[in-house]
C-alpha positions in Angstrom: -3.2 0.6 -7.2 -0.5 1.6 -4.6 2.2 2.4 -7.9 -0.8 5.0 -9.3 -0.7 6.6 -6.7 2.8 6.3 -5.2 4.2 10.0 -6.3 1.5 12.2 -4.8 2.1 9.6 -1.7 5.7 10.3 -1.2 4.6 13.8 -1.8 2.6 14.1 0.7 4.3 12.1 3.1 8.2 14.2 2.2 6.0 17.7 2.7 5.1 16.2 6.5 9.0 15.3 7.0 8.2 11.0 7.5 8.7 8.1 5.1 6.0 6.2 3.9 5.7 2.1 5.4 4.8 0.4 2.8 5.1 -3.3 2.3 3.7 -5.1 -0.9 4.0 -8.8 -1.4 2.8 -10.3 -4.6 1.5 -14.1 -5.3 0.6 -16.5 -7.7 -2.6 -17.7 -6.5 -4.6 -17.2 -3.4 -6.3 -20.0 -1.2 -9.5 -20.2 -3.0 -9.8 -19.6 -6.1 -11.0 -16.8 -7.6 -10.3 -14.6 -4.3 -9.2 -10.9 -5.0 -7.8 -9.8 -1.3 -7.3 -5.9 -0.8 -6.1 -5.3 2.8 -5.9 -1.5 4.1 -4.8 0.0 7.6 -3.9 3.3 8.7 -2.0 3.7 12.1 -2.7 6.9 14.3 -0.3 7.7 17.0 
């Protein structure tokens, strides 16, 4: 879902002058099977 949306990201992101963080890790399999794991944050400062 993140590559969808990536360009209006970045735009967004290189309009407000910082770099998006971004870390994406794929698998093979999760710990039970089955499992579809979405995690989300947003940090504020």
């Amino acid at each position: 879902m993140l590559f969808e949306h990536y360009g209006v990201l970045s735009a967004r992101l290189g309009t407000a002058g910082v770099a998006p963080a971004t870390t994406m890790l794929g698998v093979t399999r999760l710990a039970i099977p089955g499992q579809l794991v979405e995690l989300e944050g947003t940090a504020v400062a």
